[in-house]
VOPAGU-2260 file (C-alpha; in pm, 1 decimal, decimal comma):
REM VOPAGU-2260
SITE   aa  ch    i         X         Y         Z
SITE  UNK   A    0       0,0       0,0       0,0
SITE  UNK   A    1     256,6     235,7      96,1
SITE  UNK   A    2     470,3     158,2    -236,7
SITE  UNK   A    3     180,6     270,1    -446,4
SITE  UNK   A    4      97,4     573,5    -290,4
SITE  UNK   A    5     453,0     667,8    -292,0
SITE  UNK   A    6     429,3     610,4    -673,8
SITE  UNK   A    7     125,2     808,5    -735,5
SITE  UNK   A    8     261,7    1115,1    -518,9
SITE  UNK   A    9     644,2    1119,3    -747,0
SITE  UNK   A   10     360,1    1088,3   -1068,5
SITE  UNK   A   11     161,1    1356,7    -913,0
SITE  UNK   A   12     469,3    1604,5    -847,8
SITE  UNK   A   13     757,2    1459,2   -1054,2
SITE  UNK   A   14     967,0    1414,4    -746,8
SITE  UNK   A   15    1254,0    1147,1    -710,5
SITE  UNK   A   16    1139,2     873,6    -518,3
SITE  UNK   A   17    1364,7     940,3    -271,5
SITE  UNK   A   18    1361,3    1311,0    -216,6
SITE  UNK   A   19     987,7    1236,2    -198,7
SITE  UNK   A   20    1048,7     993,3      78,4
SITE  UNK   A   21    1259,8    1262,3     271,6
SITE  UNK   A   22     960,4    1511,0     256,5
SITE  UNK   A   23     695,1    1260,7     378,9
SITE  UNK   A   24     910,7    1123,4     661,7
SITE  UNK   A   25     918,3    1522,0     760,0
SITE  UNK   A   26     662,6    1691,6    1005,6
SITE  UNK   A   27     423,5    1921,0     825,9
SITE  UNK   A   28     518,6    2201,8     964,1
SITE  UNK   A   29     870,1    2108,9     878,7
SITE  UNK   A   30     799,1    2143,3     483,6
SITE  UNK   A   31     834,5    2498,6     331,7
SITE  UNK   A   32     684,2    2632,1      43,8
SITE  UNK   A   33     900,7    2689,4    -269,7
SITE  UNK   A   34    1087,8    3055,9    -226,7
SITE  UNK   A   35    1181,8    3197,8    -593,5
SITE  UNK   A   36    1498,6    3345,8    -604,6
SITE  UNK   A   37    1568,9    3709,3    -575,2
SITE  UNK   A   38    1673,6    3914,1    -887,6
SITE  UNK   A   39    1976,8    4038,1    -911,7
SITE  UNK   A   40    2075,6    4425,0    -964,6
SITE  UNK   A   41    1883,4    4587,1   -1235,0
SITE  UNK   A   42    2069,3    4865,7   -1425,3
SITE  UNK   A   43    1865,1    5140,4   -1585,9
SITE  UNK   A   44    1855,1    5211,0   -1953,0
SITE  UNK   A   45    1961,1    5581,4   -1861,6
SITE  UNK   A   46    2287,3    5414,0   -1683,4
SITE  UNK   A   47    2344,1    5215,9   -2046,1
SITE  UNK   A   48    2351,6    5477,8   -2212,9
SITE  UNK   A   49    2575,6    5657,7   -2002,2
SITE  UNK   A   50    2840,5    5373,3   -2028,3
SITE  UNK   A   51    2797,3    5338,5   -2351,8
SITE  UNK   A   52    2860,1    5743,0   -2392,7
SITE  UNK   A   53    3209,4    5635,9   -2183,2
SITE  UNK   A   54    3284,5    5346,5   -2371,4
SITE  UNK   A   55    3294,4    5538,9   -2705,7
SITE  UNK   A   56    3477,3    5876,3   -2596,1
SITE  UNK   A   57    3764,4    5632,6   -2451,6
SITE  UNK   A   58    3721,5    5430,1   -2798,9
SITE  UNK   A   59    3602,2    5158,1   -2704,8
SITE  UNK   A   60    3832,8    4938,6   -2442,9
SITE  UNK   A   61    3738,9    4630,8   -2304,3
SITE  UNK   A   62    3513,7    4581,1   -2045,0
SITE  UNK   A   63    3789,8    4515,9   -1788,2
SITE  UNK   A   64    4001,0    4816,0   -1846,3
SITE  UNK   A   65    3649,9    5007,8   -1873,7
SITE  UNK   A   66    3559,3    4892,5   -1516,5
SITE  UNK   A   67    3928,9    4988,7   -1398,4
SITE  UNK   A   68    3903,2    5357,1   -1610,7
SITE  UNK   A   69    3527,7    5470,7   -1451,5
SITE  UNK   A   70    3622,9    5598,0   -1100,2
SITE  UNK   A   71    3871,0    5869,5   -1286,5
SITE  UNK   A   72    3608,4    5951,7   -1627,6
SITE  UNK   A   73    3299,7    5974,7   -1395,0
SITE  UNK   A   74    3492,4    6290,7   -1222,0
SITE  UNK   A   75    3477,9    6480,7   -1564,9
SITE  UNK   A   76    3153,9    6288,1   -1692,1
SITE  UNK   A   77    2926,9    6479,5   -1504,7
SITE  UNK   A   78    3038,8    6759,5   -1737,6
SITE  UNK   A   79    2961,0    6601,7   -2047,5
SITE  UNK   A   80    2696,6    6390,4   -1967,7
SITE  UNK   A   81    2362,8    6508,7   -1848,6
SITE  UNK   A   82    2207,2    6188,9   -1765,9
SITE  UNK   A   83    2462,3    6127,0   -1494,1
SITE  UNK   A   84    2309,5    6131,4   -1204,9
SITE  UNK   A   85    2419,8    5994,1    -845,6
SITE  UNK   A   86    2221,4    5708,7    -893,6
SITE  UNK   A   87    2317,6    5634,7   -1251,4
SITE  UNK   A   88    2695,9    5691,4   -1077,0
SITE  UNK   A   89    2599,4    5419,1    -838,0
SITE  UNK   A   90    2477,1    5209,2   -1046,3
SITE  UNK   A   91    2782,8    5201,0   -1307,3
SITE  UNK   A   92    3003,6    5131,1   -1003,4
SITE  UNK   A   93    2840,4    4833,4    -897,7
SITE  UNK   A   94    2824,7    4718,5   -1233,1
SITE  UNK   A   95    3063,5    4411,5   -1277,4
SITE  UNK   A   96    3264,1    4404,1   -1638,1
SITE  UNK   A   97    3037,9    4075,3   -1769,0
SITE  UNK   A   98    2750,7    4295,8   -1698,8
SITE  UNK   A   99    2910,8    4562,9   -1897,5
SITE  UNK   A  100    2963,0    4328,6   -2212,1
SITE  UNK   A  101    2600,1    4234,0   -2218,9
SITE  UNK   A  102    2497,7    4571,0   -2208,5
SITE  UNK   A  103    2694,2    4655,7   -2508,2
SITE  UNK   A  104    2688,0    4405,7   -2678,4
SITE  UNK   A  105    2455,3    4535,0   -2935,4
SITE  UNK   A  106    2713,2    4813,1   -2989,6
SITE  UNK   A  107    2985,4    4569,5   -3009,1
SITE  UNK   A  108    2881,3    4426,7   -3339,3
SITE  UNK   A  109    2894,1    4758,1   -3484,1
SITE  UNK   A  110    3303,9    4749,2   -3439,2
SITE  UNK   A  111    3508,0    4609,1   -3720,9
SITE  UNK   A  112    3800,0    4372,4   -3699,9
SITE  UNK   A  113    4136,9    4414,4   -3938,0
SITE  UNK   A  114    4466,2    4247,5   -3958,1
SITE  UNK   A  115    4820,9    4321,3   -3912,9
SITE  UNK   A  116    5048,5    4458,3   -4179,2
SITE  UNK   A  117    5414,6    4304,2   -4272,1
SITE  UNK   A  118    5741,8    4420,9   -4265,1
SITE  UNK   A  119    6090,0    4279,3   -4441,2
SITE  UNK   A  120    6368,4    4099,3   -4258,3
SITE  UNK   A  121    6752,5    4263,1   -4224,1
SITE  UNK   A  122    7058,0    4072,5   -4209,3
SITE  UNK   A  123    7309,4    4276,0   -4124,0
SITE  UNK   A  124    7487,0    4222,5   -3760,0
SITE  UNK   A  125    7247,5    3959,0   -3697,1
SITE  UNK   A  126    7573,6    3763,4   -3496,0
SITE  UNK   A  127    7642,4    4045,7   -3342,7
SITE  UNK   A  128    7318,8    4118,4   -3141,8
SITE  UNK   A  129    7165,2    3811,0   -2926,8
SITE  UNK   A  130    6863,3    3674,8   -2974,6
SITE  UNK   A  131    6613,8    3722,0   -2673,0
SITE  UNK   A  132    6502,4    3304,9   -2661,2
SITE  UNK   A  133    6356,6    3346,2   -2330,4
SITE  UNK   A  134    5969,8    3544,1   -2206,7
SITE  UNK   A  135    6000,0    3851,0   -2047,7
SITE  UNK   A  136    6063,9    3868,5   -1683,2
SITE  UNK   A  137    6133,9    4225,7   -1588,4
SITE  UNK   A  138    6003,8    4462,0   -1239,4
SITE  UNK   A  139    6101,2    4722,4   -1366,1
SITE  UNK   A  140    6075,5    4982,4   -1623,7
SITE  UNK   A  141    6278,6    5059,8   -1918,3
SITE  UNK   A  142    6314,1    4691,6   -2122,0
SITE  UNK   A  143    6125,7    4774,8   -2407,8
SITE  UNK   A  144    6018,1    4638,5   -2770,3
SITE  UNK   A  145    6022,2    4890,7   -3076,0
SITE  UNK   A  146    5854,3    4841,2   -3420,8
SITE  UNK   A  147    5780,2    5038,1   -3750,2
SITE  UNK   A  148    5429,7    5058,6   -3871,8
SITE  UNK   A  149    5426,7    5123,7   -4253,1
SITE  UNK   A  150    5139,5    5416,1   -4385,4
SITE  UNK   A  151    5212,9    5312,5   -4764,6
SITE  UNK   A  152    4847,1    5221,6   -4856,5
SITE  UNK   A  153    4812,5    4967,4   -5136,0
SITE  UNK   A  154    5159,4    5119,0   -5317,8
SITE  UNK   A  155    5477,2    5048,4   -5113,0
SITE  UNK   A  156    5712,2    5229,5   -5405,5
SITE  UNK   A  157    5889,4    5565,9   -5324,2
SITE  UNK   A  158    5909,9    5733,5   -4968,0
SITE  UNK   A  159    5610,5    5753,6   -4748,7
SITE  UNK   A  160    5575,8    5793,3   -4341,1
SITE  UNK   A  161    5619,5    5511,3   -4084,2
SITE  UNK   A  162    5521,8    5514,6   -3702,8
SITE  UNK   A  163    5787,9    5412,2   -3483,3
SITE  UNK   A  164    5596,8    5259,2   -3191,9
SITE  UNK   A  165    5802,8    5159,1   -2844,2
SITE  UNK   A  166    5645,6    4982,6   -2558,0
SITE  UNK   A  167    5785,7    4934,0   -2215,4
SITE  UNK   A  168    5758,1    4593,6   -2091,4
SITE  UNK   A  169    5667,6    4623,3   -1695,3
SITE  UNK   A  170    5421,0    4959,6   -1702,2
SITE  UNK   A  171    5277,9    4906,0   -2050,3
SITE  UNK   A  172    5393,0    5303,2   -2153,1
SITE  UNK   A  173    5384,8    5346,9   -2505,3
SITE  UNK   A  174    5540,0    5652,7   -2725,7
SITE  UNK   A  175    5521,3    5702,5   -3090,3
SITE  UNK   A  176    5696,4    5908,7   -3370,9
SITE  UNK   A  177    5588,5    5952,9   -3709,2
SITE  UNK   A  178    5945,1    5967,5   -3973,3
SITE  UNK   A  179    5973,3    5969,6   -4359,1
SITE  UNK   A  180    6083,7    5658,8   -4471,7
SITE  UNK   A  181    6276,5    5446,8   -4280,7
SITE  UNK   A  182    6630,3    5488,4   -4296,8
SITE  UNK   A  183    6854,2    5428,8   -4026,5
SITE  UNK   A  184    6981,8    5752,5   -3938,0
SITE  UNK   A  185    6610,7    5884,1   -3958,0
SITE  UNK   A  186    6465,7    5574,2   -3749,4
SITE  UNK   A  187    6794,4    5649,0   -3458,6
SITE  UNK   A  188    6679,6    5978,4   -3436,8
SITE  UNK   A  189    6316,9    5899,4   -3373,6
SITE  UNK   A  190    6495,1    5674,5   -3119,6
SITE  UNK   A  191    6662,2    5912,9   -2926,6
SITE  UNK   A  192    6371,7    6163,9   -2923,7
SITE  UNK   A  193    6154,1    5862,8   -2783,2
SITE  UNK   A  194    6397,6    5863,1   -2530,3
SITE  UNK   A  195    6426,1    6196,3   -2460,6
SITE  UNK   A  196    6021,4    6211,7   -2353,8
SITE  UNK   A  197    6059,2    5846,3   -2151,1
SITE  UNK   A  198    5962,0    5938,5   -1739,8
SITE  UNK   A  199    6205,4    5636,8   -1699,5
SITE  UNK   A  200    6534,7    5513,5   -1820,2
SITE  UNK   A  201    6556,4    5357,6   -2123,2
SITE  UNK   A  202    6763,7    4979,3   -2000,8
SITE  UNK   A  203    6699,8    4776,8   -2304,5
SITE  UNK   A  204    6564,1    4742,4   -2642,6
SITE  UNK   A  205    6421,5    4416,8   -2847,2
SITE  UNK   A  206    6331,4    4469,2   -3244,8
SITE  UNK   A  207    6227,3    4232,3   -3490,2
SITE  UNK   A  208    6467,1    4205,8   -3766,7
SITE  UNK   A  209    6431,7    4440,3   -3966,2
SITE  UNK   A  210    6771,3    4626,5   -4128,8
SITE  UNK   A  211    6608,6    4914,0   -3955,6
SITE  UNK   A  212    6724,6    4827,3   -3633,1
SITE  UNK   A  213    7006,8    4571,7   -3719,7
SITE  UNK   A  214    7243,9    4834,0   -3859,3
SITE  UNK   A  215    7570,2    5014,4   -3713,5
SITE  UNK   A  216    7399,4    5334,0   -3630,3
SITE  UNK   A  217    7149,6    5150,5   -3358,4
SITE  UNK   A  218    7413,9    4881,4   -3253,9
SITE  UNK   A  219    7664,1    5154,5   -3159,0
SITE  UNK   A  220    7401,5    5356,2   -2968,1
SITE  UNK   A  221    7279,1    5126,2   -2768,5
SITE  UNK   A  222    7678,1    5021,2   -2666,9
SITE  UNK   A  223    7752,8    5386,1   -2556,6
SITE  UNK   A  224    7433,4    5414,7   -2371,6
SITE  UNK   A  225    7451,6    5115,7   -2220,9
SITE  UNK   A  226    7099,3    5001,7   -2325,5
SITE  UNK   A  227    7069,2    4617,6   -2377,6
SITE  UNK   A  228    6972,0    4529,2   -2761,4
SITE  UNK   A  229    6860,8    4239,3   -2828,3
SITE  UNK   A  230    6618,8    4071,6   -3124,0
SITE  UNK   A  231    6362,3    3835,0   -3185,8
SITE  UNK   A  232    6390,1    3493,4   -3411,7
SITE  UNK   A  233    6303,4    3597,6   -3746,9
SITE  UNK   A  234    5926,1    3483,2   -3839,2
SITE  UNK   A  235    5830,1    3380,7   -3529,8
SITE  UNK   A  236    5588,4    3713,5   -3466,3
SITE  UNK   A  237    5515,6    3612,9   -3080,8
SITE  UNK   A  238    5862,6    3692,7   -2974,0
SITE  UNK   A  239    5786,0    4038,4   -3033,1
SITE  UNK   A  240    5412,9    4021,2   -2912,9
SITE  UNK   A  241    5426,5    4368,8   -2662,5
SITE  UNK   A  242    5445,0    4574,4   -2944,3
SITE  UNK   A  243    5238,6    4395,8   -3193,9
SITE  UNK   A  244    4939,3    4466,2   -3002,9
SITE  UNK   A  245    5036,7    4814,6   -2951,0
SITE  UNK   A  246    5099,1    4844,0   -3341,1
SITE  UNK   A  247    4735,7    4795,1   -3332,5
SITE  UNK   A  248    4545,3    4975,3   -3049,6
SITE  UNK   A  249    4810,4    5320,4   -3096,5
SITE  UNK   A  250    4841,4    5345,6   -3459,1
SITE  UNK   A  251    4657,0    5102,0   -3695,7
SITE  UNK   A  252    4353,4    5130,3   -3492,9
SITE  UNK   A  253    4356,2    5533,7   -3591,1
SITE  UNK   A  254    4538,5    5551,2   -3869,8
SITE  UNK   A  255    4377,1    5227,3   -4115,3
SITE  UNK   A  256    4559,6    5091,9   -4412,5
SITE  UNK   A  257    4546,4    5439,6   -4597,4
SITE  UNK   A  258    4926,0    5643,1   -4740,5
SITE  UNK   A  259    5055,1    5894,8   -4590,5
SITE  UNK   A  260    5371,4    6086,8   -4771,8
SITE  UNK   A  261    5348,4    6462,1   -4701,3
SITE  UNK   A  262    5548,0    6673,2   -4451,2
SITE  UNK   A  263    5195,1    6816,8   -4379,6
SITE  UNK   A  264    5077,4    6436,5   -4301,9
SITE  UNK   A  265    5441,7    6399,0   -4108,2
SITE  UNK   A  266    5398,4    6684,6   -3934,0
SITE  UNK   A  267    5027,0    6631,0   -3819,1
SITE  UNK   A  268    5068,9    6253,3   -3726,8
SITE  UNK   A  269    5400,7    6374,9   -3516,7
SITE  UNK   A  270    5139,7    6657,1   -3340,0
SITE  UNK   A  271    4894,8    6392,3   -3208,7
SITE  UNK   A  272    5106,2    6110,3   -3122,1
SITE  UNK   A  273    5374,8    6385,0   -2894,3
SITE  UNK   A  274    5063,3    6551,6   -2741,3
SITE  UNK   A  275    4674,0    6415,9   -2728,9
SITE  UNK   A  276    4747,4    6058,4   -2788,1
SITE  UNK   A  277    4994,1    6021,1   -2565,8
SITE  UNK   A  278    4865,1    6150,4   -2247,2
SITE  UNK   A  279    4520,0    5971,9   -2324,0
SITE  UNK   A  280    4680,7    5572,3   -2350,9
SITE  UNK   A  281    4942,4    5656,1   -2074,2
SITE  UNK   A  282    4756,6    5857,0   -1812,4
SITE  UNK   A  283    4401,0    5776,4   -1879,6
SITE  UNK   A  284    4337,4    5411,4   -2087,2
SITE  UNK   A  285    4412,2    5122,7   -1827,9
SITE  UNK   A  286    4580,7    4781,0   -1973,9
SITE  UNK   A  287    4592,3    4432,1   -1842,2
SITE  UNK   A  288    4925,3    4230,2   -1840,9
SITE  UNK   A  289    4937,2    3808,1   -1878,6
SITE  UNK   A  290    5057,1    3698,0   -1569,6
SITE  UNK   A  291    5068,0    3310,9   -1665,9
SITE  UNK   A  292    4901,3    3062,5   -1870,1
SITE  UNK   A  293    4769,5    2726,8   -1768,1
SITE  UNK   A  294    4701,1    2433,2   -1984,1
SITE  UNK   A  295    4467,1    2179,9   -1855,4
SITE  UNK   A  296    4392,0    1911,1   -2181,9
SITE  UNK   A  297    4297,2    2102,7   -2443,1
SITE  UNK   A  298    4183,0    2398,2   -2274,8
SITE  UNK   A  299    4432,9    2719,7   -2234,3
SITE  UNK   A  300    4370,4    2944,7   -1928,5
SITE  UNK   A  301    4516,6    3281,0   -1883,3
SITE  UNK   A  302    4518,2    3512,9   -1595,9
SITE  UNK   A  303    4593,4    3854,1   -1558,5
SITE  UNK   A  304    4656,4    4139,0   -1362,2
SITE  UNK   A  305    4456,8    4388,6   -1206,0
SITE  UNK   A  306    4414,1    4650,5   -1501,7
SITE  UNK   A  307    4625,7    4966,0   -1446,3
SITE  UNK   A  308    4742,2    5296,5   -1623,6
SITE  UNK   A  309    5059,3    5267,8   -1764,2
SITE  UNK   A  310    5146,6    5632,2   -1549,5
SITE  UNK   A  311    4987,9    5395,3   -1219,1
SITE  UNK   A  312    5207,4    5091,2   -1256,0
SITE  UNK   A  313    5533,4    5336,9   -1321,5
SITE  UNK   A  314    5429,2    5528,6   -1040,9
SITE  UNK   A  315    5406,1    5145,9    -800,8
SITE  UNK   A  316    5743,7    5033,9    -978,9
SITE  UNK   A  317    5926,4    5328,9    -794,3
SITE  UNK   A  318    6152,9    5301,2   -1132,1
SITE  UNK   A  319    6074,2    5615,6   -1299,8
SITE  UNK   A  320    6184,9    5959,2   -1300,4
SITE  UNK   A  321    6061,5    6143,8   -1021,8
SITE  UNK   A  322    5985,7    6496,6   -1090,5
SITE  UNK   A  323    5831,6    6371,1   -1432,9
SITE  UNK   A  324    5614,4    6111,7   -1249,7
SITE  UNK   A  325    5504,4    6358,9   -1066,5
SITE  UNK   A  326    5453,5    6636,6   -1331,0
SITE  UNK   A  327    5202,8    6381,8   -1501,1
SITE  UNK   A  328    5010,3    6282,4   -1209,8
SITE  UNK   A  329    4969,8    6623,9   -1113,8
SITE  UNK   A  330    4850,6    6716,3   -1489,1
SITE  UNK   A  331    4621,0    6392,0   -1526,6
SITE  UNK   A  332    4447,5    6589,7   -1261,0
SITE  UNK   A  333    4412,7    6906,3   -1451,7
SITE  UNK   A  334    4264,5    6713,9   -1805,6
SITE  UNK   A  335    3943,5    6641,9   -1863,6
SITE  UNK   A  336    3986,9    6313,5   -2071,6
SITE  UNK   A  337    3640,0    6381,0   -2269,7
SITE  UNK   A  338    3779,1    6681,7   -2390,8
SITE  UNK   A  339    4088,5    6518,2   -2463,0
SITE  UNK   A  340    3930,8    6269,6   -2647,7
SITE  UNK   A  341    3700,8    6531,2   -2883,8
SITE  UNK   A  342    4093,3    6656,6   -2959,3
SITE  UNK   A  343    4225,7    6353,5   -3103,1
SITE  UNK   A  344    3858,6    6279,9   -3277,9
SITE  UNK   A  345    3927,6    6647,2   -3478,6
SITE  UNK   A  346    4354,5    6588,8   -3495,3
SITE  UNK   A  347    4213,0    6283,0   -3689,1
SITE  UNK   A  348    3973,7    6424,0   -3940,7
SITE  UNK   A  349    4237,4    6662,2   -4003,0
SITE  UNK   A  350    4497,5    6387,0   -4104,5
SITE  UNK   A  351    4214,8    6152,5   -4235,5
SITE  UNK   A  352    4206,1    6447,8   -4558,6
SITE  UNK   A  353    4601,1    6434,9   -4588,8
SITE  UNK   A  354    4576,4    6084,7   -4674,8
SITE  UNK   A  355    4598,4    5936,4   -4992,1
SITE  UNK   A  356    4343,0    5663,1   -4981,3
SITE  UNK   A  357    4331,9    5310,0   -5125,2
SITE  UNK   A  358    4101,6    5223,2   -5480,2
């Protein structure tokens, strides 16, 4: 008798015949009633759009380095944005970066994705300067990778500009320079004007393998200054991966696959990248940095670090130059990143016209 009720109560409620035994063998007063569970934080479609008003004047970073950049934009937002409210500035606090992605994820599919571009292999002093064979381990600032982005368009023939792009491996700092062609008494003196505008000391220097960099001018340089050269293997791209990405998010990104051989278009590109752009992806745009990767099976896991300003790690590494580490803290108080943003938005129409675009 017992069996067969038991069997009509688990057809009755589609319990398992044994969590249905637990309830019966339970006092009544003992069983509670099902509880739904409790929504989680709702975010207002005013507090959306603010983000997503955020999101686009810092051009569009991840939703990491977005949740790391708010506390310091919100300050100026309030200017900018009339929908910010105190609640609204709650609201986009609490909001975790997942949260973020599904918010904008509509927007997101707006954004285009491109490829790299290529450069051509040196050979001379290639036994004279190591290769780096090992990842980089480094606390400190000043060991840094350097690259040439080409602006030839679909037409590589005669002279056009390049962007010399350096990153620094520990605080993420980036500076560019804009030179005419890419000889290699024009690409040392980009070097050493780089240098000059470093708020650390430049230690060492890894290139790719290009006769840009492997050439007397650079080797002997880098001996008097005592700055450690070193190169990557040639084709193997992810020795020099630092400054690959960079290539991308500092001057592809901005500048697209258009040609660019004019002093006006020299002297314009040099304008934003010593001024506007620089102080906006050092002292305002935070980065993440790969702290390991794990491999379980097939499956490749990779953590990182808390994301950071490249001006806020150089300012934790102790490493830098003093009085300028503490010039640009005390002027990333004094900028209002939107309006540093609208800047490089009308630098770039300007150079967008000097361009001489692809058919």
């Amino acid at each position: 008798m017992k069996s067969r009720i038991l069997d009509e109560f688990c057809a009755t409620t589609g319990y398992h015949r044994k969590y249905a035994i637990h309830l019966l063998n339970r006092a009544p007063e003992e069983v509670s009633s099902f509880k739904p569970r409790k929504r989680g934080y709702t975010y207002s479609a005013q507090a959306v759009r603010v983000l997503a008003a955020i999101w686009a004047a810092a051009d569009y970073p991840w939703s990491v380095r977005l949740k790391a950049m708010l506390p310091v934009w919100l300050r100026w937002a309030k200017e900018h944005i009339k929908e910010l409210t105190p609640e609204v500035e709650q609201q986009l606090l609490k909001m975790s970066p997942r949260q973020m992605d599904r918010r904008l994820k509509d927007k997101k599919r707006a954004l285009g994705r491109r490829i790299y571009g290529r450069t051509k292999p040196g050979t001379l002093l290639k036994h004279h300067i190591p290769i780096k064979t090992h990842a980089w381990d480094v606390h400190t600032a000043g060991f840094a990778e350097i690259d040439l982005v080409s602006h030839s368009g679909n037409n590589a023939s005669g002279e056009f500009i390049y962007s010399l792009n350096l990153t620094d491996i520990h605080t993420t700092w980036v500076e560019t320079v804009a030179v005419m062609g890419k000889g290699q008494t024009g690409v040392l003196e980009a070097i050493k004007q780089v240098q000059q505008s470093l708020p650390f000391d430049l230690r060492g220097l890894d290139s790719d393998n290009g006769s840009e960099f492997l050439n007397h001018h650079l080797y002997h340089y880098c001996k008097e200054q005592h700055i450690q050269f070193t190169r990557g293997r040639p084709y193997k791209r992810d020795d020099n991966a630092h400054i690959e990405q960079k290539n991308w998010t500092h001057v592809r990104k901005l500048m697209g696959w258009d040609r660019y051989d004019s002093q006006k278009g020299l002297k314009a590109l040099n304008d934003l990248y010593r001024n506007e752009l620089r102080l906006m992806m050092n002292l305002f745009q935070p980065s993440v940095k790969l702290v390991r990767k794990t491999r379980v099976g097939s499956r490749l896991t990779r953590l990182y670090d808390e994301a950071q300003t490249p001006l806020d790690r150089l300012k934790a590494s102790k490493t830098g130059k003093s009085k300028k580490v503490s010039a640009l803290l005390k002027l990333r108080q004094q900028i209002d990143p939107f309006e540093l943003s609208h800047t490089i938005d009308r630098k770039l129409e300007r150079i967008y016209k000097l361009a001489k675009h692809s058919r």
